[in-house]
ZAMIFI-354177 format. One record per atom (N, C-alpha, C, CB): residue number from 1; residue in three letters; atom name; z, y, x. Coordinates in steps of 0.2 Angstrom, whole numbers. Glycine has a CB too. Layout:
R  num  residu  atome      w      v      u
R  NUM     ala     CA      Z      Y      X
...
This chain:
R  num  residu  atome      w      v      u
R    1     unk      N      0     -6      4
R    1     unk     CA      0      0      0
R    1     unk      C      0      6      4
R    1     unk     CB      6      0     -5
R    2     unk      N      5      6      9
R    2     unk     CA      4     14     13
R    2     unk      C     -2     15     17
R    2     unk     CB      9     15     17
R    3     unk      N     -5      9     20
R    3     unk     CA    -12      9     22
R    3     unk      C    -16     13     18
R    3     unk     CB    -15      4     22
R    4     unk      N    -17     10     10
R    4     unk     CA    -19     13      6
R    4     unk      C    -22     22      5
R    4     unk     CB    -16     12      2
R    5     unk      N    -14     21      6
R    5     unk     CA    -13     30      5
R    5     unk      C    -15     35     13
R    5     unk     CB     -1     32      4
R    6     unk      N    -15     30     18
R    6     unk     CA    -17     31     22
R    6     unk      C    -25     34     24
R    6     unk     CB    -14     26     24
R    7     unk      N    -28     28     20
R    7     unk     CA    -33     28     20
R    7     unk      C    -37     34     16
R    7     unk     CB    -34     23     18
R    8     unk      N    -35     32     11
R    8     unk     CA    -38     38      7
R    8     unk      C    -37     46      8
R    8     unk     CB    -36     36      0
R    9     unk      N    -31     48     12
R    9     unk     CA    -28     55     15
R    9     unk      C    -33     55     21
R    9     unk     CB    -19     54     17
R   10     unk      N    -34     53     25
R   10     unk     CA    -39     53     30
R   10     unk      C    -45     53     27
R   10     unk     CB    -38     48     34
R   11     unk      N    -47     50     21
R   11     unk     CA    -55     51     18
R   11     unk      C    -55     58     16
R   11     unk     CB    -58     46     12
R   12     unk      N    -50     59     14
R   12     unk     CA    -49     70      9
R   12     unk      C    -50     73     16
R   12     unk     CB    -39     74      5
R   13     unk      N    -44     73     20
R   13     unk     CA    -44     77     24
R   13     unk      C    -51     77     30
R   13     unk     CB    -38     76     27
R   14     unk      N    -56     71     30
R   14     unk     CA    -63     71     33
R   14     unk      C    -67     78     29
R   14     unk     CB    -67     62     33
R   15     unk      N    -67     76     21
R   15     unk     CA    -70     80     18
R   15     unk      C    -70     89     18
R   15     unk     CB    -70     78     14
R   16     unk      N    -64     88     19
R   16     unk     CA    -64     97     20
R   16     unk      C    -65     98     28
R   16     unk     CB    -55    101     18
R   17     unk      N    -66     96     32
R   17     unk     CA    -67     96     37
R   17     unk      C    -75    100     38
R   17     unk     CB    -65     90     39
R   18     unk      N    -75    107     42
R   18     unk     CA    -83    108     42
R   18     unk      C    -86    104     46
R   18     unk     CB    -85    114     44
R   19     unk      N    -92    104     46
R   19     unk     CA    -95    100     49
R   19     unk      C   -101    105     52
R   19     unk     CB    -96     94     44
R   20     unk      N   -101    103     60
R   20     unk     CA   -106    106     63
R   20     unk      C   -112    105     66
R   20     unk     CB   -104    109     66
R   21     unk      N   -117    110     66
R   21     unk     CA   -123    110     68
R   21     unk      C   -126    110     72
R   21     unk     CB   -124    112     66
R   22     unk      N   -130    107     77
R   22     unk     CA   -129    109     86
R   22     unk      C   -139    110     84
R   22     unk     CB   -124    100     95
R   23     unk      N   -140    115     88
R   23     unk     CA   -148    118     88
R   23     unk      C   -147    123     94
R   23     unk     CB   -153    123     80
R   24     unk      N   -154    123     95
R   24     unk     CA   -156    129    101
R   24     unk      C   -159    135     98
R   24     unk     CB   -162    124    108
R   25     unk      N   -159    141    100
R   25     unk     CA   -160    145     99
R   25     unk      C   -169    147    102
R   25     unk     CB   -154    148    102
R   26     unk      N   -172    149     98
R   26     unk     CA   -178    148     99
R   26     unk      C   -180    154     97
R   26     unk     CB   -181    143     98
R   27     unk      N   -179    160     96
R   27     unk     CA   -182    166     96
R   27     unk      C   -174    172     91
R   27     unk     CB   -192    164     90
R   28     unk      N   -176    176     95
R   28     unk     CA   -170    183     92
R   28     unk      C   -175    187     87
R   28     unk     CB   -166    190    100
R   29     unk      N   -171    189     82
R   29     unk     CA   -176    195     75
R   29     unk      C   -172    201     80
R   29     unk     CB   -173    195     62
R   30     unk      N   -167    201     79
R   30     unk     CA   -163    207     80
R   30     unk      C   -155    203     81
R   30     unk     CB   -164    212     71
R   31     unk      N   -151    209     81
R   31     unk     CA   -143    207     83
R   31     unk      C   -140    201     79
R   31     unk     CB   -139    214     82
R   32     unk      N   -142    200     73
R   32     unk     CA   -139    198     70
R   32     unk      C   -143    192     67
R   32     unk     CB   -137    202     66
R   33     unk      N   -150    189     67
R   33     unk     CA   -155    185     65
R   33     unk      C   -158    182     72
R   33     unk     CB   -160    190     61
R   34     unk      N   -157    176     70
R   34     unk     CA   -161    172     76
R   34     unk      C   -166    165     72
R   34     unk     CB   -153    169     83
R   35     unk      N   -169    162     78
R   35     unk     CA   -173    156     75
R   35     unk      C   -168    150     77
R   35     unk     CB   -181    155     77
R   36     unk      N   -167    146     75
R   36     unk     CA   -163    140     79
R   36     unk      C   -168    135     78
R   36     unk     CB   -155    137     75
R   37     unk      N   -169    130     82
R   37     unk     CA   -173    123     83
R   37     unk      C   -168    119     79
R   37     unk     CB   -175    120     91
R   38     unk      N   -166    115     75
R   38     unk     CA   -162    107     74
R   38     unk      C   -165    103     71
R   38     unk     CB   -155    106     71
R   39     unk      N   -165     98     76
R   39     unk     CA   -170     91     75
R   39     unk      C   -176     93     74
R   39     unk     CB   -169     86     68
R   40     unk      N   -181     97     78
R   40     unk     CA   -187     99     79
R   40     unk      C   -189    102     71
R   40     unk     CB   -193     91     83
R   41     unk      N   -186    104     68
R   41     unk     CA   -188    111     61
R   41     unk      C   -183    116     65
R   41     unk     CB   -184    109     51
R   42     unk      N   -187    121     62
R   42     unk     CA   -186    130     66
R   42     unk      C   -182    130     59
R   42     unk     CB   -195    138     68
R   43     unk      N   -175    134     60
R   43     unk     CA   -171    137     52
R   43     unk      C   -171    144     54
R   43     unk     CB   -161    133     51
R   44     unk      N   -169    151     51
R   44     unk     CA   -170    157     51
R   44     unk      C   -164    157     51
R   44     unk     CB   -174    160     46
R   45     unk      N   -157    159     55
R   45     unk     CA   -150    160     55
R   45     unk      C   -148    167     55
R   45     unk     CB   -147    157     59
R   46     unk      N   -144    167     51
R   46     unk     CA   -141    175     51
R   46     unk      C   -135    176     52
R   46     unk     CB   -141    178     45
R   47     unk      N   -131    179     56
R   47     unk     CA   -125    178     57
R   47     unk      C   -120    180     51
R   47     unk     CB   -123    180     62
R   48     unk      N   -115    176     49
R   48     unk     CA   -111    179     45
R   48     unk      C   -105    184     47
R   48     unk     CB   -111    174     42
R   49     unk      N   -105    186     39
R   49     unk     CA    -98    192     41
R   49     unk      C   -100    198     45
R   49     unk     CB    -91    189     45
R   50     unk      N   -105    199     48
R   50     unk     CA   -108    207     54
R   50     unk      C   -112    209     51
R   50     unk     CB   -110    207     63
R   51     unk      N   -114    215     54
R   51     unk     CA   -122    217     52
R   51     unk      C   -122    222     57
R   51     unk     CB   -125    221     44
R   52     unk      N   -128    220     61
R   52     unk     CA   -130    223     68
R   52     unk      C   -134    228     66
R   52     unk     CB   -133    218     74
R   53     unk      N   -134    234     71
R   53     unk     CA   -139    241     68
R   53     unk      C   -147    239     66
R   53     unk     CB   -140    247     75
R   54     unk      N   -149    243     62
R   54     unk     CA   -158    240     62
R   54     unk      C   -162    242     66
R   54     unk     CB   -163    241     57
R   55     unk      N   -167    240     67
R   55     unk     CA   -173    244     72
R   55     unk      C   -171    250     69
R   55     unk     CB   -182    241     71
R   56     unk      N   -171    257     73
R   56     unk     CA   -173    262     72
R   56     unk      C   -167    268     72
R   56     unk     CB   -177    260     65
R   57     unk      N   -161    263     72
R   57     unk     CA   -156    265     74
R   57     unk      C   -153    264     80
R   57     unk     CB   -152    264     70
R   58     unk      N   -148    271     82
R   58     unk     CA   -145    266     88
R   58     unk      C   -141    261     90
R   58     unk     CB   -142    269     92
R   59     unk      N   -143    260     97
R   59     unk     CA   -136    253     98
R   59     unk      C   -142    245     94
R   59     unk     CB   -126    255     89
R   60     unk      N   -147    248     90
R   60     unk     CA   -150    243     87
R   60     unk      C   -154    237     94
R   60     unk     CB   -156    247     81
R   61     unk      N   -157    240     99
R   61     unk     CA   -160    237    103
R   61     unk      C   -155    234    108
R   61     unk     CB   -164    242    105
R   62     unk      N   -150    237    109
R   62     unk     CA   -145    234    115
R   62     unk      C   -139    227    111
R   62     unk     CB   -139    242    119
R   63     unk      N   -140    230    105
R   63     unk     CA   -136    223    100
R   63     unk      C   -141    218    101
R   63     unk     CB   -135    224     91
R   64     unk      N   -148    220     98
R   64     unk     CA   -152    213     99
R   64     unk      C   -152    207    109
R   64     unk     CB   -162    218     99
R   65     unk      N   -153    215    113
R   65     unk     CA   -151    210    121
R   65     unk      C   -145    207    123
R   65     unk     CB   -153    214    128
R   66     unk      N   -140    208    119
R   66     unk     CA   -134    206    118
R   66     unk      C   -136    199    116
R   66     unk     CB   -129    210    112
R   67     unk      N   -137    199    111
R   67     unk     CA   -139    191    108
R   67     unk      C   -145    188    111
R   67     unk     CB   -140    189    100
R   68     unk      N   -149    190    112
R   68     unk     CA   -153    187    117
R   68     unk      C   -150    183    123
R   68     unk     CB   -158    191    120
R   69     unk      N   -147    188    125
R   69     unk     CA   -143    186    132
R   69     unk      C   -139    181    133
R   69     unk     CB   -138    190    134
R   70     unk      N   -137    181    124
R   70     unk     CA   -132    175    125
R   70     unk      C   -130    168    121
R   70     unk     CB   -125    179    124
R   71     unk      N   -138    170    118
R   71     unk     CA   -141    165    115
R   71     unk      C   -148    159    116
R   71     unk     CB   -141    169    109
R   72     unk      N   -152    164    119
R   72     unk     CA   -159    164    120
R   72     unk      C   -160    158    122
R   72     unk     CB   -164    169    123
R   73     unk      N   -163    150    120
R   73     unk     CA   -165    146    125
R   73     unk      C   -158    142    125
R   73     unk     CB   -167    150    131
R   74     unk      N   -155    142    124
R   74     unk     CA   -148    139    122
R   74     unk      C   -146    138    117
R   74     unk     CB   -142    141    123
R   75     unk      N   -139    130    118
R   75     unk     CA   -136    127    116
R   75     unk      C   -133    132    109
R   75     unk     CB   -132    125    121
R   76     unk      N   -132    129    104
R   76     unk     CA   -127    133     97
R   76     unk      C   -126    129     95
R   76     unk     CB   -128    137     91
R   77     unk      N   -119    132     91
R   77     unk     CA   -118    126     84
R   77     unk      C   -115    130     79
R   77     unk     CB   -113    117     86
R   78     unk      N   -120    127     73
R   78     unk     CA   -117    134     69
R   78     unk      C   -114    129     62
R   78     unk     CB   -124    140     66
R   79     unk      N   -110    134     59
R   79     unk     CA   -105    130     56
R   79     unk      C   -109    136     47
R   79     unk     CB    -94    131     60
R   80     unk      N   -112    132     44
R   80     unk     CA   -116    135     37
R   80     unk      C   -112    137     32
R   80     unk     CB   -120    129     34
R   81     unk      N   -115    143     30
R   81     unk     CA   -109    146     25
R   81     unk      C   -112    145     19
R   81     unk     CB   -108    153     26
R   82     unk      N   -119    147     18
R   82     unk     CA   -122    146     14
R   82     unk      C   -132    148     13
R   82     unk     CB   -117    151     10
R   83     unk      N   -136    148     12
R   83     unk     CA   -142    149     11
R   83     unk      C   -142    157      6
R   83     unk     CB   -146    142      8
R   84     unk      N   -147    161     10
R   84     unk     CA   -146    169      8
R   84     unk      C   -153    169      1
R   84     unk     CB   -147    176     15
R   85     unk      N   -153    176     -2
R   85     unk     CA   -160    175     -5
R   85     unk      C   -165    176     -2
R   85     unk     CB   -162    179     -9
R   86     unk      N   -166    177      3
R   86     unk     CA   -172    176      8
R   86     unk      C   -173    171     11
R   86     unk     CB   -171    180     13
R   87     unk      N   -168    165      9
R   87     unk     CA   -171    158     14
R   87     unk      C   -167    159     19
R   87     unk     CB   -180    156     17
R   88     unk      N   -163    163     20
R   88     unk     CA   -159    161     27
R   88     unk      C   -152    158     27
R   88     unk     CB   -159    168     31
R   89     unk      N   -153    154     33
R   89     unk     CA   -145    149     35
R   89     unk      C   -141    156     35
R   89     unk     CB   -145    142     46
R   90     unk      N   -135    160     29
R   90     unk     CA   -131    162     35
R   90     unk      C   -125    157     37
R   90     unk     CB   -128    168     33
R   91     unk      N   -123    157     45
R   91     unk     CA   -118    153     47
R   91     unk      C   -114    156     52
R   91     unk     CB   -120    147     50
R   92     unk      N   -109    155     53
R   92     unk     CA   -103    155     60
R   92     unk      C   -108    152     65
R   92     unk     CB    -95    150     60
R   93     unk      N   -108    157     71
R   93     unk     CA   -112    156     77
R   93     unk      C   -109    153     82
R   93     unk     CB   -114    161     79
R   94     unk      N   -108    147     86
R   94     unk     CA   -102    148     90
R   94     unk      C   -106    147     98
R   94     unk     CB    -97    141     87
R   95     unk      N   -105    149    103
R   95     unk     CA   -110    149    109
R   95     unk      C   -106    143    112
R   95     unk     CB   -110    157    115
R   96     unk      N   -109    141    119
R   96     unk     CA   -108    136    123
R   96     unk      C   -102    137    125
R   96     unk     CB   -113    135    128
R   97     unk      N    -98    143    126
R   97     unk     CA    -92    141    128
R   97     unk      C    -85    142    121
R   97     unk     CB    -90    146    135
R   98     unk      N    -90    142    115
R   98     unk     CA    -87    137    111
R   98     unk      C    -84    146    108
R   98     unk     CB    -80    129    116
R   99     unk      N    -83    150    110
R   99     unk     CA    -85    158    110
R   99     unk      C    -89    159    102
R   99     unk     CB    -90    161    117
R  100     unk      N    -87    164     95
R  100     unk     CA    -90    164     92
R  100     unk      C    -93    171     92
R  100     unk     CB    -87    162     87
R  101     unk      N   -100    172     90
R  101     unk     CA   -107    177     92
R  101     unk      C   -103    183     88
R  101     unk     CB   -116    175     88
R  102     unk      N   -100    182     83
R  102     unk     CA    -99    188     76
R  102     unk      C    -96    190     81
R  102     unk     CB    -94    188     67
R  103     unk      N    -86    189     83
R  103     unk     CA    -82    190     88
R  103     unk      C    -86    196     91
R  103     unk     CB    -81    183     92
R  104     unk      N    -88    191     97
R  104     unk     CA    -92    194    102
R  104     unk      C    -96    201    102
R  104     unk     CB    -97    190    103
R  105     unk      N   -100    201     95
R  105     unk     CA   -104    207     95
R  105     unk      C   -100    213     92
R  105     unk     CB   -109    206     91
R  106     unk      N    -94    210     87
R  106     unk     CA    -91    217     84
R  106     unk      C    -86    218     90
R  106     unk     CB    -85    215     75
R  107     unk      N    -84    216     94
R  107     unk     CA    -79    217     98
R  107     unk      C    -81    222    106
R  107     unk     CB    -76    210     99
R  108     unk      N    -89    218    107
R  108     unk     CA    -91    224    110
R  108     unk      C    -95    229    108
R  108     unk     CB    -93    223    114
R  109     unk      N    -94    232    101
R  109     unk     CA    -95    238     97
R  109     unk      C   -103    237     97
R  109     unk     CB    -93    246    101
R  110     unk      N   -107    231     96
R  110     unk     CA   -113    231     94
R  110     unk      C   -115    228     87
R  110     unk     CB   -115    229     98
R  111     unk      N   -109    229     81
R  111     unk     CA   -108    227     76
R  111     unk      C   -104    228     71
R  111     unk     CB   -108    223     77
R  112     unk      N   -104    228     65
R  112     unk     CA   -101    232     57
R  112     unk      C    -97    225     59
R  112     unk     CB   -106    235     47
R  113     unk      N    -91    223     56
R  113     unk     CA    -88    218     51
R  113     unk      C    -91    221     45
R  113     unk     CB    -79    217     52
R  114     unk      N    -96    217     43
R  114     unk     CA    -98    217     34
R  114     unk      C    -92    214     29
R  114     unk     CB   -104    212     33
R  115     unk      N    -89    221     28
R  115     unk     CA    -83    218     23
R  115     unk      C    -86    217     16
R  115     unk     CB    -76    222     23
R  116     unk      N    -91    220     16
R  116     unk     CA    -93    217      7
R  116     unk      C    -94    211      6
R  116     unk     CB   -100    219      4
R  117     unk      N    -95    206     12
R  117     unk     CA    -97    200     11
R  117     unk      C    -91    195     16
R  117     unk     CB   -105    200     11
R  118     unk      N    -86    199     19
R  118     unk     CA    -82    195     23
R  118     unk      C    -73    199     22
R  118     unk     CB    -86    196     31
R  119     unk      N    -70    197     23
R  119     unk     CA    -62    198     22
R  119     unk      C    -58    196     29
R  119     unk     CB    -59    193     16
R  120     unk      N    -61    195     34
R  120     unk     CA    -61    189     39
R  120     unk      C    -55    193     44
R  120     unk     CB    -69    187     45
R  121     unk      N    -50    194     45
R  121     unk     CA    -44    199     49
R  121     unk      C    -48    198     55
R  121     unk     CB    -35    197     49
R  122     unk      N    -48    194     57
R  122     unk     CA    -50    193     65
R  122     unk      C    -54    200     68
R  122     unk     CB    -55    186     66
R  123     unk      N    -61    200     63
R  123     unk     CA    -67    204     63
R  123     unk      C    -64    213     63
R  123     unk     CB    -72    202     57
R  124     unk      N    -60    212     58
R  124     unk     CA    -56    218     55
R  124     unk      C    -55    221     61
R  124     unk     CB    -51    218     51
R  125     unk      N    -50    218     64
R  125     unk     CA    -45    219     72
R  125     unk      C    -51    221     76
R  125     unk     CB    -41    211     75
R  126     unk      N    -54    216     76
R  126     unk     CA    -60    219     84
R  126     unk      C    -62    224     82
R  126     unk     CB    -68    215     86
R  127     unk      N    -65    224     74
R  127     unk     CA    -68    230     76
R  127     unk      C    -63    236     77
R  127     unk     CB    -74    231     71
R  128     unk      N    -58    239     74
R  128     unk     CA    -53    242     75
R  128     unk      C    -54    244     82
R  128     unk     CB    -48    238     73
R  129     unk      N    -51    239     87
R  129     unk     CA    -51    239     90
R  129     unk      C    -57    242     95
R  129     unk     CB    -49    236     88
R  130     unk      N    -61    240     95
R  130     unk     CA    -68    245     97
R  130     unk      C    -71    251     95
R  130     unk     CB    -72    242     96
R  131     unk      N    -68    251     88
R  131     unk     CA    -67    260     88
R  131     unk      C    -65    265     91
R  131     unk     CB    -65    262     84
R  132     unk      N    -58    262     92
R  132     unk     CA    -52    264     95
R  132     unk      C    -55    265    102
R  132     unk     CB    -45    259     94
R  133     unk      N    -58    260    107
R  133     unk     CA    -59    262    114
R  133     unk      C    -66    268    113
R  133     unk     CB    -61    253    118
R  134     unk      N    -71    267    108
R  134     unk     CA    -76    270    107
R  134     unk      C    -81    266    111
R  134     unk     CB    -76    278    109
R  135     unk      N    -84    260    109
R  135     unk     CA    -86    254    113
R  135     unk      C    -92    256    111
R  135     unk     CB    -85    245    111
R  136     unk      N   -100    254    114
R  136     unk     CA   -105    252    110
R  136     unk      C   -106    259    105
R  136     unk     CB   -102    245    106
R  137     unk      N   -108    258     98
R  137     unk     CA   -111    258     93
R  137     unk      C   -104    265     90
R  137     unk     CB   -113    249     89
R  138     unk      N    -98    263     95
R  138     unk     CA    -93    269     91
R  138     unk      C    -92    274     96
R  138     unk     CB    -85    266     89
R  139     unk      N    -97    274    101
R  139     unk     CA    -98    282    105
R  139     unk      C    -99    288    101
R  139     unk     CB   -105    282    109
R  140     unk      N   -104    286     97
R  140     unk     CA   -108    290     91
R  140     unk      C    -99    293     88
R  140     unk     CB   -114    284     84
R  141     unk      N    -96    297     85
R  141     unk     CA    -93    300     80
R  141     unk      C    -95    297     73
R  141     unk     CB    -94    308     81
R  142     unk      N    -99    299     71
R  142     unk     CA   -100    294     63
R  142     unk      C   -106    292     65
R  142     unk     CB   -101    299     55
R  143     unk      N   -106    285     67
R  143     unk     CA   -114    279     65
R  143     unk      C   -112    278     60
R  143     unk     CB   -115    270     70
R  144     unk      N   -119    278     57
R  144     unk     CA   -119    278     50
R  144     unk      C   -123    269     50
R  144     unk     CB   -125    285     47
R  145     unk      N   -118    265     45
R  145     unk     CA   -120    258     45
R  145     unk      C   -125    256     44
R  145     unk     CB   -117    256     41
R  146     unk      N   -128    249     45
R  146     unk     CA   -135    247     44
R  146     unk      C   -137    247     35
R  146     unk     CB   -137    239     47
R  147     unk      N   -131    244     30
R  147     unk     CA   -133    246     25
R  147     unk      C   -134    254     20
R  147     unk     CB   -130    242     22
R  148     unk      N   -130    257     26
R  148     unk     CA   -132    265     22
R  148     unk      C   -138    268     25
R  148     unk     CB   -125    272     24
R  149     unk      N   -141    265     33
R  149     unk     CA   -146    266     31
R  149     unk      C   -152    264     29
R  149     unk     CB   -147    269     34
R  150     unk      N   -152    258     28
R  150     unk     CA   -156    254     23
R  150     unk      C   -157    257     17
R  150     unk     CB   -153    247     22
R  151     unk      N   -153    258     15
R  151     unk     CA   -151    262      8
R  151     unk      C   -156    269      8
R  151     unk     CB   -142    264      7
R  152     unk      N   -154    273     14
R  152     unk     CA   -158    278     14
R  152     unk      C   -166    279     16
R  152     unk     CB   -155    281     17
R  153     unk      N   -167    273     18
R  153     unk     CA   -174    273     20
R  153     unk      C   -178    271     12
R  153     unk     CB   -177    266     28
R  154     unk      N   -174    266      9
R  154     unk     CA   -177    266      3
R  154     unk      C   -176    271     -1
R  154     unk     CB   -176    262      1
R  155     unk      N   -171    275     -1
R  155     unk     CA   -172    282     -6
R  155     unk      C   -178    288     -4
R  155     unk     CB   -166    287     -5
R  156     unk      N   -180    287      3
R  156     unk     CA   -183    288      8
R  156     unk      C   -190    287      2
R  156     unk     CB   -181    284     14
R  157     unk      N   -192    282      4
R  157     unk     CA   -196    279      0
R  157     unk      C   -199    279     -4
R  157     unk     CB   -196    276     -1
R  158     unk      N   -194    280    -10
R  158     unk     CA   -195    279    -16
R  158     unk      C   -195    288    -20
R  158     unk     CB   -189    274    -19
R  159     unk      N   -194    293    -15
R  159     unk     CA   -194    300    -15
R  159     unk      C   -199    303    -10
R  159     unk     CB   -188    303    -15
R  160     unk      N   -204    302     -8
R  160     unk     CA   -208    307     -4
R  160     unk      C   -207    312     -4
R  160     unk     CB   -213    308     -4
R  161     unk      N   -206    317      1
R  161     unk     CA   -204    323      1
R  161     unk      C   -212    326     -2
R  161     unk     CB   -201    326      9
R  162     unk      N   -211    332     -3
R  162     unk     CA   -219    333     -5
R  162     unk      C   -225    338      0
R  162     unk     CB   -219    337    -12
R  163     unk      N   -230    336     -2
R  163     unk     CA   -236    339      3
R  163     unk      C   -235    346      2
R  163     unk     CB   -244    336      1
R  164     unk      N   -235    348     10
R  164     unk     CA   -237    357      9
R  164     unk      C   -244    357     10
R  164     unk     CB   -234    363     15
């Protein structure tokens, strides 16, 4: 009988257990979007909980060689959060020394902790933290976030200023 109980407690606690991904990194979009190889299919990965500047902003280009640097051509293993509307894996990123990418990028000021879609204290802290030293992306006095300006390019957009 206690085997039993044994057994079956060791089958629950397997299931909540995450289960992880190991691929190689085979192309960077930007700071926060990469391509991963597993099992010879290319997946579109996004990191979760950060949002790295966009092309066009600053800090946007040195976030991207951040993760090139420390991704490109290497080992990952990412731990799946969910599939976005765009078809993309987002997941926890974790590098070869076992080091998580989010971590990494909000901490060296090349990255928001996206709290609309994350509650994560850890991220909170760094980034805190990296304001506080003025790292990266918090040199600037007010950087204005990737979704405020996302937001404004499409207001942008959708209001043309008018022809003189």
């Amino acid at each position: 009988m206690r085997k039993a109980f044994f057994l079956i407690g060791a089958i629950l606690l397997m299931g909540f257990q995450s289960k992880l991904i190991e691929g190689v990194v085979t192309s960077v979009q930007d700071g926060d979007s990469m391509e991963v190889t597993i099992n010879g299919k290319v997946v579109v990965v996004r990191i979760n909980a950060i949002d790295c500047p966009e092309d066009g902003q600053g800090y946007s280009q040195k976030a991207k060689q951040y993760t090139i640097l420390h991704t490109l051509n290497k080992k990952v293993k990412l731990e799946k959060i969910t599939i976005d509307v765009h078809g993309r894996m987002i997941a926890n990123v974790f590098l070869e020394d076992g080091s998580n990418l989010a971590q990494n990028l909000v901490a060296g000021g090349y990255a928001w902790h996206y709290t609309q879609y994350s509650n994560d204290a850890k991220l909170a802290e760094l980034e805190k933290k990296a304001r506080n030293k003025k790292l990266g992306l918090w040199i600037e006095a007010n950087p204005m976030s990737p979704w405020e300006y996302k937001e404004k390019k499409k207001q942008a957009a959708a209001n043309p200023a008018p022809k003189q």
